[in-house]
C-alpha positions in Angstrom: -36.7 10.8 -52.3 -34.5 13.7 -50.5 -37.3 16.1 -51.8 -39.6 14.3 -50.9 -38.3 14.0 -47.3 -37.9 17.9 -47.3 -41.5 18.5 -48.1 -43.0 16.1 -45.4 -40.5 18.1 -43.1 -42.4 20.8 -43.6 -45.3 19.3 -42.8 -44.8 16.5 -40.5 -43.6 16.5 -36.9 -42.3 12.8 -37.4 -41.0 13.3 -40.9 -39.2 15.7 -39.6 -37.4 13.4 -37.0 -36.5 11.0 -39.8 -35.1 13.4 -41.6 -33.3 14.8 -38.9 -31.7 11.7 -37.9 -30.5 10.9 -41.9 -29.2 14.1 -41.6 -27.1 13.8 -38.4 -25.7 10.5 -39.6 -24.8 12.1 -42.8 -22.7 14.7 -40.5 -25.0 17.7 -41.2 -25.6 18.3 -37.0 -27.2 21.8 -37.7 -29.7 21.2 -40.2 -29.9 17.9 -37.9 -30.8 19.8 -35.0 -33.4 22.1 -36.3 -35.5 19.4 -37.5 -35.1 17.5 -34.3 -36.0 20.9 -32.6 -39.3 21.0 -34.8 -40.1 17.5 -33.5 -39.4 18.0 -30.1 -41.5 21.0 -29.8 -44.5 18.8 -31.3 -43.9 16.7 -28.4 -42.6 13.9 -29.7 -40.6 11.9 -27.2 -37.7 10.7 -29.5 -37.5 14.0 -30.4 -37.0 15.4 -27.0 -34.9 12.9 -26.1 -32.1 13.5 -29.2 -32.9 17.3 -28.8 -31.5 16.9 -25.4 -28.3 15.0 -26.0 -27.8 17.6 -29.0 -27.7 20.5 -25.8 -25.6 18.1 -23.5 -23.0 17.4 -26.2 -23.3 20.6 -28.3 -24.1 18.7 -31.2 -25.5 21.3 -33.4 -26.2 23.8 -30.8 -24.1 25.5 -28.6 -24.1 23.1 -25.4 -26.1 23.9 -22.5 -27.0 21.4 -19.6 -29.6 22.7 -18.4 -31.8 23.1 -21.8 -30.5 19.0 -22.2 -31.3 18.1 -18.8 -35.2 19.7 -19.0 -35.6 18.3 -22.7 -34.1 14.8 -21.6 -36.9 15.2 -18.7 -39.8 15.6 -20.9 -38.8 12.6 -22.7 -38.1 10.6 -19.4 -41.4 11.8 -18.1 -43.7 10.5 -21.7 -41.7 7.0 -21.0 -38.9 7.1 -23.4 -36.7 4.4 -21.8 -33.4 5.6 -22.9 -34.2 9.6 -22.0 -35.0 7.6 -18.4 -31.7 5.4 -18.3 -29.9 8.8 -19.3 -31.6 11.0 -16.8 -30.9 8.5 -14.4 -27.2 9.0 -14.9 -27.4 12.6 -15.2 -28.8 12.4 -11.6 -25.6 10.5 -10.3 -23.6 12.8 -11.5 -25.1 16.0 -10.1 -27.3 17.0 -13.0 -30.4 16.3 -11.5 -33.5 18.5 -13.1 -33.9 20.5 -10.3 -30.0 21.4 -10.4 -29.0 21.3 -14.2 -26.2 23.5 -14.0 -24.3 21.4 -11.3 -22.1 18.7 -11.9 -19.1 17.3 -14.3 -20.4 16.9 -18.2 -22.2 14.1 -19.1 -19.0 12.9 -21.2 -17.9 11.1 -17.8 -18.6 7.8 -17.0 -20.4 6.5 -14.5 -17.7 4.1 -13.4 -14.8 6.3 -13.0 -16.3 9.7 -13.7 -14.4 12.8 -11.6 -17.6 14.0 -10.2 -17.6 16.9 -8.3 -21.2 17.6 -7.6 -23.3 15.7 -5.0 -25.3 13.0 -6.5 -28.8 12.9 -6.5 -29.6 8.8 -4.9 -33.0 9.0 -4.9 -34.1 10.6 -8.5 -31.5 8.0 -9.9 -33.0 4.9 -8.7 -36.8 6.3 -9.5 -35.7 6.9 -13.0 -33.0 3.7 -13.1 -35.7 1.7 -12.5 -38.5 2.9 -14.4 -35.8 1.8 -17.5 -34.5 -1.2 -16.2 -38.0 -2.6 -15.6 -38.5 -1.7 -19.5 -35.6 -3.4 -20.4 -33.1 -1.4 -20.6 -29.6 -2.5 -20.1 -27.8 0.9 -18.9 -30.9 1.8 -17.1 -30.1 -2.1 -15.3 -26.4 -0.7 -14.6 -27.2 2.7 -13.1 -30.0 0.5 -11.1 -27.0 -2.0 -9.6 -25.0 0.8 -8.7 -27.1 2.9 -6.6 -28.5 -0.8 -5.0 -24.7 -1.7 -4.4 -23.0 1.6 -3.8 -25.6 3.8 -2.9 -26.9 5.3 0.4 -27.5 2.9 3.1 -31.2 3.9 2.9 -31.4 3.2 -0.7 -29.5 0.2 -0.5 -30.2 -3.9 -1.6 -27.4 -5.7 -3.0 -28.6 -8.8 -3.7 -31.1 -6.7 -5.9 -28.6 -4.7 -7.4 -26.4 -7.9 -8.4 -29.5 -9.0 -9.8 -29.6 -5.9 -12.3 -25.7 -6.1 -13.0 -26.4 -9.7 -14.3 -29.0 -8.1 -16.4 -26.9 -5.5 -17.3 -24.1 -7.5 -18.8 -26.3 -10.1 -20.4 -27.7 -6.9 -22.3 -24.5 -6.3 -23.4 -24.0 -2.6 -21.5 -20.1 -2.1 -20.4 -21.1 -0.3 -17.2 -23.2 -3.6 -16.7 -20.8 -5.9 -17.2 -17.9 -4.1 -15.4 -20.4 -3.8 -12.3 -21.0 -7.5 -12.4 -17.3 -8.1 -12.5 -16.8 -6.4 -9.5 -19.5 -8.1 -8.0 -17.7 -11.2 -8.8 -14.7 -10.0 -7.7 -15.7 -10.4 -4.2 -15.3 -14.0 -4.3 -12.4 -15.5 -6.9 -12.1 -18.7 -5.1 -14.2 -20.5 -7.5 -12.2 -21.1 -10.9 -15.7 -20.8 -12.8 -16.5 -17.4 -11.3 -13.3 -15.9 -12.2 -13.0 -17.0 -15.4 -16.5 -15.3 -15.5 -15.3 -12.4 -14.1 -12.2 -12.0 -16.4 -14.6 -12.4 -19.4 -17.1 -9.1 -18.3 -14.4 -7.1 -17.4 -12.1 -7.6 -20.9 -15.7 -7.0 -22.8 -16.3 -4.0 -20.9 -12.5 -2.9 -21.6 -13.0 -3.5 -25.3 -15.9 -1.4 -26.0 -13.4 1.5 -24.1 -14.7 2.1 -20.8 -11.7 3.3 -18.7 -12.2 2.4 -15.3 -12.6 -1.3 -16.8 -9.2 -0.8 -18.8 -7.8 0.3 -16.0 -8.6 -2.7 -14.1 -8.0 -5.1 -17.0 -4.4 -3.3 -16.8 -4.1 -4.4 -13.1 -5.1 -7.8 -14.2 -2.7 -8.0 -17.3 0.2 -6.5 -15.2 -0.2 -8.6 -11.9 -1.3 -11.4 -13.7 -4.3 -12.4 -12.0 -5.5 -15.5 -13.6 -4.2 -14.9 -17.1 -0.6 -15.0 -18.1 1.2 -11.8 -16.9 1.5 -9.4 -19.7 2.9 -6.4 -19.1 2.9 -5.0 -22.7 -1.0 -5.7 -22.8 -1.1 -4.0 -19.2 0.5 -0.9 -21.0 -1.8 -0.6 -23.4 -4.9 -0.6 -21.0 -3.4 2.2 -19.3 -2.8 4.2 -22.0 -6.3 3.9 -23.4 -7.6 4.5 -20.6 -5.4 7.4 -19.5 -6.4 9.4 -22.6 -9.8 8.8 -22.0 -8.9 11.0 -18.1 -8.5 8.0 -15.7 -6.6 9.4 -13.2 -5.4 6.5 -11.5 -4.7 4.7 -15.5 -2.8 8.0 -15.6 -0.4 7.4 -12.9 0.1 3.9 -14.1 1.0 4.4 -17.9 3.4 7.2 -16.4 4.6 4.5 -14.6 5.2 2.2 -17.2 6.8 5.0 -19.3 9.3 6.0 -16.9 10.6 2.4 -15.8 10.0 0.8 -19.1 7.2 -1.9 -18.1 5.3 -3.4 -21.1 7.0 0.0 -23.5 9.7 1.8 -24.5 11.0 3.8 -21.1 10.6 7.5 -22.3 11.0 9.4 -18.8 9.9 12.9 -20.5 6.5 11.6 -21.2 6.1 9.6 -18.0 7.2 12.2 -15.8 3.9 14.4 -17.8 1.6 11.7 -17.3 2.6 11.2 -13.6 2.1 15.0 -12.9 -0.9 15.2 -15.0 -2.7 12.8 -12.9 -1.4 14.3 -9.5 -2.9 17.6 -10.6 -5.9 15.4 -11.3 -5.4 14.7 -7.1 -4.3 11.2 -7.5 -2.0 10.4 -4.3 -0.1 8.0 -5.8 0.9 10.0 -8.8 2.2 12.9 -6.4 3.9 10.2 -4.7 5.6 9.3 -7.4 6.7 12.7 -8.7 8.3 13.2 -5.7 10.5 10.2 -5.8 11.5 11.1 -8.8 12.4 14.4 -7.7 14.2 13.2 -4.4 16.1 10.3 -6.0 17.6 12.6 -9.0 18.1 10.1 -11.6 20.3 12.2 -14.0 20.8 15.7 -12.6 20.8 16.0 -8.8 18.1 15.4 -6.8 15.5 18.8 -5.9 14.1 18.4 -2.7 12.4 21.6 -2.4 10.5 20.2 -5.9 10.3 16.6 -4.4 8.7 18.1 -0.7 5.9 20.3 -2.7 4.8 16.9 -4.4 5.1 14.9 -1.2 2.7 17.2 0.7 0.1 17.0 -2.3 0.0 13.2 -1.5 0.4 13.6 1.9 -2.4 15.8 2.2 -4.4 13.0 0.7 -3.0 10.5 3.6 -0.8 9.2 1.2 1.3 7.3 4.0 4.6 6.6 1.7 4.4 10.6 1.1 3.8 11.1 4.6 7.3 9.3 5.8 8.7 10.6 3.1 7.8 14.5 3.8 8.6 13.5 7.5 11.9 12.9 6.7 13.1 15.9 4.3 11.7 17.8 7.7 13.9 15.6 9.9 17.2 16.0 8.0 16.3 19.7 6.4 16.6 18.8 2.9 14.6 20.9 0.8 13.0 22.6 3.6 13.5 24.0 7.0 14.5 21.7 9.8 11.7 20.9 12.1 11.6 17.8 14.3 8.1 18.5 15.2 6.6 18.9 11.8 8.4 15.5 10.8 7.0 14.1 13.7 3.1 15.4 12.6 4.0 14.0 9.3 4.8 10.2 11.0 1.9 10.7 12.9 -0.3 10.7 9.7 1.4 7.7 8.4 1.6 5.9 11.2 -2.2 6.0 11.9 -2.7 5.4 8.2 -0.6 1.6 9.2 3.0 2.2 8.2 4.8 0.3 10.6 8.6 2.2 9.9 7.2 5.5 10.6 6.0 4.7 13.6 9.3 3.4 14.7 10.1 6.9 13.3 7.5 8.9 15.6 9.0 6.8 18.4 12.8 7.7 17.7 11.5 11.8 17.5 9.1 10.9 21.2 12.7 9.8 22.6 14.2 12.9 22.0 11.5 14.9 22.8 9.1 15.6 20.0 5.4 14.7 19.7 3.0 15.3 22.4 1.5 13.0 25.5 -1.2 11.6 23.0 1.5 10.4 20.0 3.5 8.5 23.2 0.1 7.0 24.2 -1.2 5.5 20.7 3.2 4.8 19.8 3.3 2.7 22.7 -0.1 1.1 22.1 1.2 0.4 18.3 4.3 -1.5 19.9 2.3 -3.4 22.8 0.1 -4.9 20.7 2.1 -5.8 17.5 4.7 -7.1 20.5 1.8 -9.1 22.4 1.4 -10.9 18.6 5.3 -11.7 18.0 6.7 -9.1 16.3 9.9 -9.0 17.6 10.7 -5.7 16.2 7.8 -4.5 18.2 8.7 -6.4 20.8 12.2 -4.2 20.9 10.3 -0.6 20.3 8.1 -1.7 23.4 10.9 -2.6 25.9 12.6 0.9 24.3 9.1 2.1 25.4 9.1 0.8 28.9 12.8 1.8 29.3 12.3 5.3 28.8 8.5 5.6 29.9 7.3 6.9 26.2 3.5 6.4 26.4 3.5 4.7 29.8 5.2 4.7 33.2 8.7 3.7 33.4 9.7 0.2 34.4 12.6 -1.6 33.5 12.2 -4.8 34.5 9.5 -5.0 32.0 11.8 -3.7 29.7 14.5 -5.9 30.1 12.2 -9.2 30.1 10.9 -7.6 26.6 14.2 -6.2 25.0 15.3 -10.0 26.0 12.5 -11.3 24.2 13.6 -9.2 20.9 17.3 -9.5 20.9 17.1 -13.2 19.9 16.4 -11.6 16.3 16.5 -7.7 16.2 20.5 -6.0 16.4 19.3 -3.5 18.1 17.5 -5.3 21.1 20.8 -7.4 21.5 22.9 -4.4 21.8 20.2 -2.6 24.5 19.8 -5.9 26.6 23.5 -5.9 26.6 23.6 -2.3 27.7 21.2 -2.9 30.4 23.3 -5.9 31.7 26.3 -3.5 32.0 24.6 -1.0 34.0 22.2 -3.5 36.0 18.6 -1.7 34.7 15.9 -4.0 35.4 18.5 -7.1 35.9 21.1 -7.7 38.0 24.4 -6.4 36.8 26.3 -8.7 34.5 28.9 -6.9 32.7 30.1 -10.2 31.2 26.7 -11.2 29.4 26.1 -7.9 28.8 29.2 -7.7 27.0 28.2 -11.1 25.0 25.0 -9.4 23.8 26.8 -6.5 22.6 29.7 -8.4 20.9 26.7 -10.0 18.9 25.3 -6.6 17.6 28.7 -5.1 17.0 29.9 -7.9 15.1 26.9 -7.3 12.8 28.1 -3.7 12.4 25.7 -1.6 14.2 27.9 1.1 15.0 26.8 2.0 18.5 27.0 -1.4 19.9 30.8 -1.2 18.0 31.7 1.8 19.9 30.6 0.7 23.1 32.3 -2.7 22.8 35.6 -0.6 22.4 34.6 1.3 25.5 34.6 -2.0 27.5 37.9 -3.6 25.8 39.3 -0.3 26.5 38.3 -0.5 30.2 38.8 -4.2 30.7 34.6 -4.3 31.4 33.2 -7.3 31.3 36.4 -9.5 30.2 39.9 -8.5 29.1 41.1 -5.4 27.9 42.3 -5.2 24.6 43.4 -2.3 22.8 44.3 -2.6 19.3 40.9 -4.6 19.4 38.9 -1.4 20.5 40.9 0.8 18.2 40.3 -1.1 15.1 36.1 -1.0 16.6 36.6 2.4 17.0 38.4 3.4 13.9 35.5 1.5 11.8 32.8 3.4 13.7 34.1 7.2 13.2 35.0 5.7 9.5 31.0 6.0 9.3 30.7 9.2 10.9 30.6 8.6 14.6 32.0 11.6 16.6 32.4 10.1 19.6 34.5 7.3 17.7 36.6 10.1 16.0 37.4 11.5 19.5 38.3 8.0 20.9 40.8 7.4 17.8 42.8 10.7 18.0 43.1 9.9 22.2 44.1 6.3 21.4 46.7 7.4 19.3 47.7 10.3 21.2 49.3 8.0 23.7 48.8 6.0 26.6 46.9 3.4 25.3 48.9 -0.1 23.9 48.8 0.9 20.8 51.6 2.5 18.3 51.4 6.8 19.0 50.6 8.3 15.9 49.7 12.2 16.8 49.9 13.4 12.9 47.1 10.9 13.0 45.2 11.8 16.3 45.2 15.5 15.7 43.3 15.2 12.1 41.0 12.5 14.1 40.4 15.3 16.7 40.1 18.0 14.1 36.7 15.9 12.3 35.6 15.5 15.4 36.1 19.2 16.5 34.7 20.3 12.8 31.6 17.9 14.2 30.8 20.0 17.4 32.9 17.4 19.9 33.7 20.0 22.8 36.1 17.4 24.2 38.0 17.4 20.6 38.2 21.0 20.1 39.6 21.3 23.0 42.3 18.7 22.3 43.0 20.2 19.2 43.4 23.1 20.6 46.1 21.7 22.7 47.7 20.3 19.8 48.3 23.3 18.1 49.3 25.6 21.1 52.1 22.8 22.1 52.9 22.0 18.3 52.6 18.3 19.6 51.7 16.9 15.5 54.8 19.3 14.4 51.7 22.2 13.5 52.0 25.6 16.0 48.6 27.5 15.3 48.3 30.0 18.4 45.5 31.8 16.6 43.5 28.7 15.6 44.3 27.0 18.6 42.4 30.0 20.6 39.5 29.6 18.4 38.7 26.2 18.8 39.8 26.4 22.8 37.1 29.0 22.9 34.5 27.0 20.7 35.1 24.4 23.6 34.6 26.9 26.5 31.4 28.1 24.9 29.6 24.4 25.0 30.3 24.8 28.6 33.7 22.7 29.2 35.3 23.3 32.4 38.4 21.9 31.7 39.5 24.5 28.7 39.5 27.2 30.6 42.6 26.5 31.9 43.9 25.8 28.6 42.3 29.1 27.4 43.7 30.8 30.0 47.2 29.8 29.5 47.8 30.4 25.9 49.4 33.3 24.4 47.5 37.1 24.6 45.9 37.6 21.1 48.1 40.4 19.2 45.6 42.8 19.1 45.4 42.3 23.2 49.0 42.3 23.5 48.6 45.8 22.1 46.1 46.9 23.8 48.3 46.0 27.4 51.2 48.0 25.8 48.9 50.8 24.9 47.3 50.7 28.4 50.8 50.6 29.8 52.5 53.5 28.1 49.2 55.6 28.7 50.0 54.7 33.0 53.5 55.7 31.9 52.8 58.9 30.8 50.1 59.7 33.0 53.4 58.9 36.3 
């Protein structure tokens, strides 16, 4: 029979197709491919069509898409429904016949493929159709799509539902993942999403990714099956090896916080960079966190801030803030207030509500421009004008220091009232403007209530001024071991102004025990801190040995740190300490040199 087939090879165009597909399921693609070759150039559409595929796949031939792409077309054009189903698909992903060299290979999918060329609509739905009308069922799915999720010109989705339904019945797992998702729109009715649930797990079983992605998401959130994290983990990996970017970023996921699998944060932290090379946001994201939280060596934020930007760039808004921040506080790269405040921009236009409390905070000390006050203050007036309290706060901080819109703090005051009946902070700024009558009248005595209220709660500038006013007897009794212990527990958390209030409580004159060992290493933290006030009372200390410690030399230094931030008062002090040696000699020199010259 074999011999038989090889001499009708030789002699029949269609014998030679038969034998040329025995031969390629036997695993013998080359002598496959020249028989198919003979066939094709006989004009036999089959022939064409396999002949094709062989050049799109480099099955037998060295691949090359644009002899596939004309030999598919010749078969298309003769009526061979799947060389039209195929060119159809070819067309969505760039490969059109008129541009064979463009596009991704024809190994991606058509849900899910990484195309990079444009698609070409219109040659698609001529050729879709042609082989859905002939019954094709991947013809039917290429159809839905470009009906669905085409160009508005091209589009008809009640149509294009039509042919998903088609699609699936056929059996296609394009097909039946598009009519998932065109269930998916409504999951209110138990019988569609059972419906649902059964396309998109056929689709995932015959291995298309972007449906075991999805059947991932379903498995790991438990949407209307039992939540199963280990089957979850298993879609993503499948998927992920087939190049789902996004299936990617979930199975590194899963690897590097143990979800559904064994936690192996080596090959999670691969995956994860994999598919932010790939450009998936979220991945970057991801890689970044790892990088800024550490984990077991020390965190890299110079490492973390390259993969933040990646995702940022992509309006990642989590890799935004988080950028925004390394730029705020200089970790990992230079310190710029008005790059972080760009970088809150982009998230807060992108809806994250924290950076634009963030953009605010940087517009109140002078970063940002007119238009990021404008659309900050719009943000806060009209989640306030809803009941956000917390907006409700960041507007009356708005109005009370005219970010985005005139000043006015009566406003302010009726909307930082508003907020403090659940925000800390708007109790301790309605307090504030109490004490200092700013949009109200004065009332030192509620004010000091509203302030008690966020101090108790610890915010620490509510704390310090609270001390202030017990220290001053301002708006009810004084009472100073009451302010020292506020004040103590707010330079205990880093407060410099608290640090310079301790070390003058305990330097005397307040009722409270003297403890100058105490209040000189208080007004050293504070000096170390910048506090022109504490250097120069450290500097005092040292010159006067009032905490047993003499230090002429560092006492000058710090006296003159305090001079050069512009404080009036050490001058004096400067002026009265000791001449440095090195000027003592150089007034001896100058002297003996008058000396000589009388």
């Amino acid at each position: 029979m074999a011999l038989f087939d090889t001499l009708m090879a030789g002699l029949s165009p269609a014998a030679a197709l038969r034998r040329g597909n025995r031969l390629l399921e036997q695993g013998d693609v080359k002598g496959a491919f020249t028989l198919m070759s003979r066939a094709a150039r006989a004009g036999i559409p089959e022939a064409e069509f396999r002949v094709g595929r062989c050049y799109l796949e480099g099955t037998g031939v060295p691949p090359s898409r644009g002899d596939g792409v004309r030999w598919v077309e010749r078969a298309a054009t003769k009526g061979y429904v799947e060389a039209q189903a195929l060119l159809a698909t070819l067309c969505l992903h760039g490969m059109a016949p008129d541009s064979p060299e463009a596009g991704p290979g024809i190994g991606a999918s058509l849900f899910g493929g990484q195309t990079t060329a444009e698609p070409d609509y219109p040659s698609a739905a001529k050729w879709a159709r042609r082989a859905a009308e002939a019954g094709s069922a991947d013809g039917q799915a290429v159809l839905g799509f470009v009906l669905t999720s085409g160009p508005e010109n091209l589009r008809n989705v009640e149509e294009g539902d039509r042919w998903y339904q088609k699609s699936a019945a056929g059996g296609c797992p394009q097909g039946q993942l598009g009519y998932a998702l065109v269930l998916a729109r409504d999951t209110s009715d138990p019988e569609k999403q059972a419906e649902l649930l059964k396309h998109l797990g056929q689709a995932s079983e015959k291995g298309l990714a972007t449906a075991l992605y999805l059947y991932g998401m379903v498995n790991e959130r438990g949407l209307g099956l039992p939540q199963d994290r280990a089957a979850a983990a298993a879609c993503y990996k499948q998927a992920a090896e087939k190049g789902h970017r996004a299936a990617q970023a979930r199975w590194g996921y899963a690897l590097m916080k143990g979800n559904g699998v064994e936690p192996n944060l080596v090959e999670g932290e691969s995956w994860l960079r994999r598919a932010a090379l790939a450009g998936d946001p979220e991945a970057a994201a991801l890689v970044g966190d790892i990088y800024a939280k550490g984990g077991n060596l020390p965190p890299n934020y110079a490492e973390a801030a390259m993969w933040f930007r990646r995702a940022a760039e992509a309006n990642h808004r989590g890799a935004a803030r988080a950028l925004g921040m390394l730029y705020l506080t200089g970790a990992g790269v230079p310190r710029d207030q008005d790059e972080a405040a760009k970088l809150f921009r982009i998230s807060a236009q992108a809806g994250d509500a924290h950076s634009r409390v963030d953009l605010g905070n940087l517009l109140l000390r002078g970063h940002g421009d007119e238009q990021d006050s404008i659309r900050t203050r719009e943000w806060f007036e009209q989640a306030a004008a809803s009941g956000d309290l917390i907006a409700a706060f960041n507007f009356g901080v708005c109005l009370a220091e005219g970010v985005g819109i005139e000043r006015d703090d009566r406003k302010a005051a009726e909307w930082l009232r508003r907020a403090a009946d659940g925000v800390i902070n708007a109790q301790y700024w309605y307090g504030r403007m109490l004490v200092e009558g700013r949009g109200v009248d004065a009332n030192p005595e509620e004010g000091r209530i509203w302030i008690t209220k966020a101090a108790e709660v610890g915010m620490i500038e509510a704390q310090v001024m609270l001390a202030d006013m017990m220290l001053n007897g301002r708006g009810g009794a004084k009472d100073h071991p009451a302010a020292l212990a506020l004040f103590e527990t707010a330079a205990g958390q880093g407060h410099v102004g608290a640090m310079f209030a301790v070390g003058a409580m305990l330097g005397g004159g307040h009722d409270v025990p003297w403890d100058r060992v105490a209040a000189q290493r208080w007004f050293r933290a504070a000096a170390e801190r910048g506090h022109p006030y504490a250097q120069m009372m450290l500097g005092r200390y040292l010159a006067r040995n009032l905490a047993g410690e003499l230090n002429i030399e560092e006492a000058r230094r710090w006296t003159e740190r305090a001079v050069a931030q512009g404080l009036q008062d050490a001058k004096a002090d400067l002026a009265a300490l000791p001449p440095a040696p090195d000027q003592e000699s150089a007034s001896s020199q100058e002297a003996s040199t008058r000396a000589a010259g009388d």
